[in-house]
MARZATOR-826581 format. One record per residue: residue in one letter; residue number from 1; x, y, z of N, C-alpha, C in turn. Coordinates in pm, whole numbers, plus 32768, in hexadecimal, padded with zeros to 4 digits. Layout:
- A,NUM,X,Y,Z,X,Y,Z,X,Y,Z
...
***
This chain:
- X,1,BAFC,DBA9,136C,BB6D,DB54,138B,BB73,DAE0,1326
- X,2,BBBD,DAC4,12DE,BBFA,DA71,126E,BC0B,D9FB,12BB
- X,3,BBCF,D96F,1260,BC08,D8F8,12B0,BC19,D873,1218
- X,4,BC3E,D800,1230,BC83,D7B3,11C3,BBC3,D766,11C8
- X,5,BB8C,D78E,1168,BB18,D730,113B,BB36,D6F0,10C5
- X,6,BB1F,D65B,10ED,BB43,D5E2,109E,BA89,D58D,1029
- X,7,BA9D,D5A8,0FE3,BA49,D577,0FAF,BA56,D511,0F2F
- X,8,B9EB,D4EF,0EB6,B9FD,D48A,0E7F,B9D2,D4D5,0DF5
- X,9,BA16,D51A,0D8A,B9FD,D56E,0D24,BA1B,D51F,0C9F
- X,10,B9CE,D50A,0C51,B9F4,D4B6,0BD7,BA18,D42F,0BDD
- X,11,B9E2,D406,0C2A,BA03,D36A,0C82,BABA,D373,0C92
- X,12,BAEE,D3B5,0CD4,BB64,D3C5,0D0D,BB6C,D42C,0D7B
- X,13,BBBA,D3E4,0DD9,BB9F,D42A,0E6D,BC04,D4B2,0E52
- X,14,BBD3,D505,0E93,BC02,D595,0E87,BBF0,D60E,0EFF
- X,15,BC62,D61C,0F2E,BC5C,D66E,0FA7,BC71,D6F0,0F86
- X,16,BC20,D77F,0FC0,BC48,D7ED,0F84,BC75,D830,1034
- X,17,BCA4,D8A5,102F,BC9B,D8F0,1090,BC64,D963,106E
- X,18,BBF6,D96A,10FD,BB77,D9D5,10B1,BB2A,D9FC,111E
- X,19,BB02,DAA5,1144,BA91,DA8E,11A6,BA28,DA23,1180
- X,20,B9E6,DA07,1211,B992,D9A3,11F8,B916,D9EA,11AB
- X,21,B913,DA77,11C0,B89A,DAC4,11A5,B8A9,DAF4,110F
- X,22,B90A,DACB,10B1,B8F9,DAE0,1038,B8C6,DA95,1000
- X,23,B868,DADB,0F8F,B85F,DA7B,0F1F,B898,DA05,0ED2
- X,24,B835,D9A0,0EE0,B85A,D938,0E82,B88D,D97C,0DD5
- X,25,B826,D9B4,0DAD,B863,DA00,0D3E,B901,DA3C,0D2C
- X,26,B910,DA9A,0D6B,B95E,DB0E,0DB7,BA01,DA8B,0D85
- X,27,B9F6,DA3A,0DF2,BA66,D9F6,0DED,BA5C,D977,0D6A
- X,28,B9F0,D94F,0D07,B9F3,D928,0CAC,BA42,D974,0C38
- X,29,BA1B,D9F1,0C27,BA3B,DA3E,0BB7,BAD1,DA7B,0BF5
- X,30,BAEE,DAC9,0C4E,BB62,DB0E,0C68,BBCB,DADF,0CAE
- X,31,BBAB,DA4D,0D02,BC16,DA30,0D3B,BC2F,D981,0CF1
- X,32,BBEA,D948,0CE9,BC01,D8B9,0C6D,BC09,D8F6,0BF5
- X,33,BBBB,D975,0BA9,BBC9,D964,0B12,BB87,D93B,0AC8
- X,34,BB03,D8ED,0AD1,BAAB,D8A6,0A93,BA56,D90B,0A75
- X,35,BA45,D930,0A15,BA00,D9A8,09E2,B970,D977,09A0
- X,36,B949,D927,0970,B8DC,D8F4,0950,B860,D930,09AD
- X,37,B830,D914,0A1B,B807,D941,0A84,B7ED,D9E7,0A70
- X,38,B773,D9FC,0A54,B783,DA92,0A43,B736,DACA,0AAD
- X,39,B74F,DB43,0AA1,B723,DBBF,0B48,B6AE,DC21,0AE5
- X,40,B63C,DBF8,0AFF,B5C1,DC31,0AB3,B58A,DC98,0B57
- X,41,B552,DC8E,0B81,B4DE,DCB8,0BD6,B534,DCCB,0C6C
- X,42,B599,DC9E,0C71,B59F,DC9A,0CFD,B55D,DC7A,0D8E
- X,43,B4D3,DC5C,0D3C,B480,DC31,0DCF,B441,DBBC,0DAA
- X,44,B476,DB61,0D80,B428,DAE1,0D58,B3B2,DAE8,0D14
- X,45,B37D,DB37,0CEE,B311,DB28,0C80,B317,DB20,0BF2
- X,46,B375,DB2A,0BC2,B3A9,DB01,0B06,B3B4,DA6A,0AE7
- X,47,B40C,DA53,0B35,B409,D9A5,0B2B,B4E0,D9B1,0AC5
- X,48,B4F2,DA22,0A98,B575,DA4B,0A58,B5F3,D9E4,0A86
- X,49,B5BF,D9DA,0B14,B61A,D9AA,0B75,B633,D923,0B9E
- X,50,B5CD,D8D4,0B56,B5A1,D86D,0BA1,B604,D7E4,0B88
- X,51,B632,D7A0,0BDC,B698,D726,0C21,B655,D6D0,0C5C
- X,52,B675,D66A,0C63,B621,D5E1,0C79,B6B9,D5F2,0D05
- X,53,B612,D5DF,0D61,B676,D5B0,0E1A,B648,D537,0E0C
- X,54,B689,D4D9,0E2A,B65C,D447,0E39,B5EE,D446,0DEE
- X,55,B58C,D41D,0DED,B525,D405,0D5B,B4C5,D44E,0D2F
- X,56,B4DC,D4BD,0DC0,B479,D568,0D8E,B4A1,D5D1,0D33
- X,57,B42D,D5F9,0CD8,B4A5,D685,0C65,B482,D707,0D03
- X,58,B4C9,D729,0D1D,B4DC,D79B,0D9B,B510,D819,0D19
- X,59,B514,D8B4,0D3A,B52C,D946,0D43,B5B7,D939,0D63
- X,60,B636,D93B,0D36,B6B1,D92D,0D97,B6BA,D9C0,0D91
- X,61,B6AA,DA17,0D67,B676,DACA,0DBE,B671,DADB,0E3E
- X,62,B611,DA99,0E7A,B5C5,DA5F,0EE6,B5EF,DA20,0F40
- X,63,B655,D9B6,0F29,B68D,D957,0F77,B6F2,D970,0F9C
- X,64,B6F3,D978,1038,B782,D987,1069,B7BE,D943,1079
- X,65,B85F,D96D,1067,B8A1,D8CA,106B,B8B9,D87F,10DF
- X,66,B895,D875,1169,B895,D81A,11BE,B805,D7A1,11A1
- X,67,B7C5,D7F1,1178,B73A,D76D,1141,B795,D6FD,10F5
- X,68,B7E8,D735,107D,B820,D693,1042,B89C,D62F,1050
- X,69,B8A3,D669,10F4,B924,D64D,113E,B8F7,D591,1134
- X,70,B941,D545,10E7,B923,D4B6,10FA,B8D9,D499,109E
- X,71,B8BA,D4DF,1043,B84B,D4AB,1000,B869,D4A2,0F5C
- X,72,B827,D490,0F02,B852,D48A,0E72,B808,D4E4,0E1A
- X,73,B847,D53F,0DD8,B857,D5BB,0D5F,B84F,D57F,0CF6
- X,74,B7CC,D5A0,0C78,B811,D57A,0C29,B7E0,D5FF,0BA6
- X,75,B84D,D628,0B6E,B838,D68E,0AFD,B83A,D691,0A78
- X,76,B806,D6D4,09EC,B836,D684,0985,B889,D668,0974
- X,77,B909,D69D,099B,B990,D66D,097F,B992,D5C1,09B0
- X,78,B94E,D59F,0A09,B91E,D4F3,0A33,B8C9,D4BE,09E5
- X,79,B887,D4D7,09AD,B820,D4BE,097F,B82C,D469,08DF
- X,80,B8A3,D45C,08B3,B8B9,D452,082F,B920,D471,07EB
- X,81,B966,D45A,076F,B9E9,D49D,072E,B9D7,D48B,0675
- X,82,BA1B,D4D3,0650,B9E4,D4D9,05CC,BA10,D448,0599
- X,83,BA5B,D3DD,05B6,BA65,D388,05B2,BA03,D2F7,05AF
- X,84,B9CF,D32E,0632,B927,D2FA,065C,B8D8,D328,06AB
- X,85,B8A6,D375,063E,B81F,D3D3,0668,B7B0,D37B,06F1
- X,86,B7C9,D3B5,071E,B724,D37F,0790,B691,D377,0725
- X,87,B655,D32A,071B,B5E5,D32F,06B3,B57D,D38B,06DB
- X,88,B588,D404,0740,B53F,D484,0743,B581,D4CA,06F6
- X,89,B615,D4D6,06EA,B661,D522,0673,B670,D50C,0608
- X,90,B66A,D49A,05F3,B637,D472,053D,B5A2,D494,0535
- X,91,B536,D482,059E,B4A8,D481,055D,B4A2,D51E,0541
- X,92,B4F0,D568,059D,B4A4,D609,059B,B4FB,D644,04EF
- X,93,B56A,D5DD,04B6,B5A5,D643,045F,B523,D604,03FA
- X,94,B547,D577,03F8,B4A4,D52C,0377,B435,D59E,038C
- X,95,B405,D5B8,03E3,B36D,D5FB,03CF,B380,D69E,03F0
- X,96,B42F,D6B5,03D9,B42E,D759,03C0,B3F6,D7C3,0456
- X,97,B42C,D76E,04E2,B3F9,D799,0560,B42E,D7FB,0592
- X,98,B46A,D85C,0547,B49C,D8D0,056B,B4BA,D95E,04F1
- X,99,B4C8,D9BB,0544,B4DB,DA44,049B,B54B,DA73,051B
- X,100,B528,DAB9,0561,B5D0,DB15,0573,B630,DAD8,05DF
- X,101,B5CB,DA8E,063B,B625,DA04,069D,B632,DA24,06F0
- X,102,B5F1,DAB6,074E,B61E,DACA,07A6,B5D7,DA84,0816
- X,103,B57F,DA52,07FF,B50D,DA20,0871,B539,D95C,0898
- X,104,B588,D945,07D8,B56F,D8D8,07D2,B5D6,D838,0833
- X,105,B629,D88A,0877,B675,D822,08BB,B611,D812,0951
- X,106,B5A3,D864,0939,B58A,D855,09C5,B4F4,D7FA,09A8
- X,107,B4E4,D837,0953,B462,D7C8,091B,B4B9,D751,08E5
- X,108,B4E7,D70D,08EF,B56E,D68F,08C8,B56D,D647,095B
- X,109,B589,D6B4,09A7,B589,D669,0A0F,B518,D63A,0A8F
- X,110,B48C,D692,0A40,B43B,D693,0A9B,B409,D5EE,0A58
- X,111,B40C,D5F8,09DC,B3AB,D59C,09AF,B413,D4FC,09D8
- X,112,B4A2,D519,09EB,B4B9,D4BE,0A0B,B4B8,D495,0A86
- X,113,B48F,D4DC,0AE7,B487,D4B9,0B75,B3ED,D491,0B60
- X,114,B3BD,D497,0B26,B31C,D443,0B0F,B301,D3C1,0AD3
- X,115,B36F,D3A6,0A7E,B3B3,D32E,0A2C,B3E4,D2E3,0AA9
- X,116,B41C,D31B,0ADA,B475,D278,0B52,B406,D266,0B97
- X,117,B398,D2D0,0BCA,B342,D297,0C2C,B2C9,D26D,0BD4
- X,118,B296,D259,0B5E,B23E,D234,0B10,B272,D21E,0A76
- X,119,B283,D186,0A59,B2C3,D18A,09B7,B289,D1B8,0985
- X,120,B221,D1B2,0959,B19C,D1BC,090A,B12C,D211,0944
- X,121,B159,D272,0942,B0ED,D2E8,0965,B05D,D2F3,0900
- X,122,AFF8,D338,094D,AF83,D357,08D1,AFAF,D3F0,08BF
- X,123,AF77,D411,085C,AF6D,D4C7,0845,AF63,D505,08BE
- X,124,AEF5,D4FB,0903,AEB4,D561,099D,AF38,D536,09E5
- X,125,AF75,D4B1,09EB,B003,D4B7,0A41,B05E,D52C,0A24
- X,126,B083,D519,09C2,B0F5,D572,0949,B0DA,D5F7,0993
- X,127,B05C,D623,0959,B024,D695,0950,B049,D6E6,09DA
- X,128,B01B,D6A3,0A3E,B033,D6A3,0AD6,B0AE,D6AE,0B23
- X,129,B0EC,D636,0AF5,B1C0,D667,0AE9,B1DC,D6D1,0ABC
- X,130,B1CC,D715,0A43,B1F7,D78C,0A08,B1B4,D815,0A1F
- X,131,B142,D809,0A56,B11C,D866,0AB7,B151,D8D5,0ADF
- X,132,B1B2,D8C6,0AF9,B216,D96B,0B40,B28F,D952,0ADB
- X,133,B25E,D95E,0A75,B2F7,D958,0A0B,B2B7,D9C8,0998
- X,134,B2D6,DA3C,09CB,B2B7,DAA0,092E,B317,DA97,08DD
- X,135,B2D7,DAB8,0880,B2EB,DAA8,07F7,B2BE,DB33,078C
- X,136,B328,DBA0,076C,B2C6,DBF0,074B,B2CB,DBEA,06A1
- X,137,B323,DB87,0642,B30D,DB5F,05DA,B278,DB1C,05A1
- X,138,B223,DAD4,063D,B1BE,DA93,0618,B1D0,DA03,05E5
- X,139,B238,D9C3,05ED,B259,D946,05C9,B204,D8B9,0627
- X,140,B19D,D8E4,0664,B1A7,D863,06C0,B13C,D817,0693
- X,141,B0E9,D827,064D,B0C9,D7A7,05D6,B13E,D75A,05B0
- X,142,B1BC,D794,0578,B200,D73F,0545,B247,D6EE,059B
- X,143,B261,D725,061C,B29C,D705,0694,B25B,D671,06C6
- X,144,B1D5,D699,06E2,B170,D613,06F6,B16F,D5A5,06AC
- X,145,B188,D5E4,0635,B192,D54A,05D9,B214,D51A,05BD
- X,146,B2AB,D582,05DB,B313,D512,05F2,B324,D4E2,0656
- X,147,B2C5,D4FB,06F8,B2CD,D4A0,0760,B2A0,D40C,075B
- X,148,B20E,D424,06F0,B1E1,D3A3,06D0,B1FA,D358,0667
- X,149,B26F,D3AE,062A,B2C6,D322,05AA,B315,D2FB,061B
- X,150,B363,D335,069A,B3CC,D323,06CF,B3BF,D291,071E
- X,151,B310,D2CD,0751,B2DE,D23B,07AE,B29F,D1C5,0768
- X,152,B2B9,D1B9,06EA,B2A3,D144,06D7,B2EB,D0E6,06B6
***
């Protein structure tokens, strides 16, 4: 059963109509359009997916949409504009934090949901945030070190 869930997406309030039992993803990509957000694994273990809910990087695979009924979304399309890069998106192009990109909006957003809750992370932080974010280019040396140009 379809109902009007109102939430807070890109710091602008945004109501969709949607089972409550769909995906946060699901209605990111096919019913808003925000394509950034990619559908890797389907079961929350890639990290492909990953969206900052209020200041957690969450699986939006995973998340159904009555969980972010009230609450605040935020995706790369929030995150920054080529205008003014978020300084996770300038550090990862400086230290070359990606090869084919498919992993990389979600590692963008994990590391920035670790950024609002810690400016200044150590490595074992980093390391620990990015955790469930594959990568099958092998980039996450470089990844780690544009989190920590980002946090300083």
């Amino acid at each position: 059963m379809r109902s009007e869930i109102a939430f807070t997406l890109n710091g602008r309030p945004t109501s969709v109509d949607a089972d409550p039992d769909q995906t946060l993803l699901d209605v990111l990509r096919n019913t808003l359009e925000l394509k950034a957000t990619r559908m890797g694994c389907g079961l929350g273990q890639c990290g492909a997916c990953t969206v900052i809910l209020g200041e957690h990087a969450v699986s939006s695979c995973d998340t159904p949409m009555w969980s972010v009924a009230g609450k605040e979304v935020t995706t790369l399309e929030g995150l920054g504009s080529r205008d003014a890069p978020h300084p996770l998106q300038t550090a990862f192009i400086e230290e070359q934090a990606l090869q084919c990109g498919y992993c990389t909006s979600g590692l963008l957003m994990a590391a920035a949901a670790l950024l609002k809750r810690n400016p200044h992370p150590s490595e074992p932080d980093i390391q620990q945030a990015l955790e469930g974010n594959l990568c099958r280019c092998g980039v996450h040396n470089r990844v780690v070190r544009a989190v920590m140009k980002a946090s300083t």
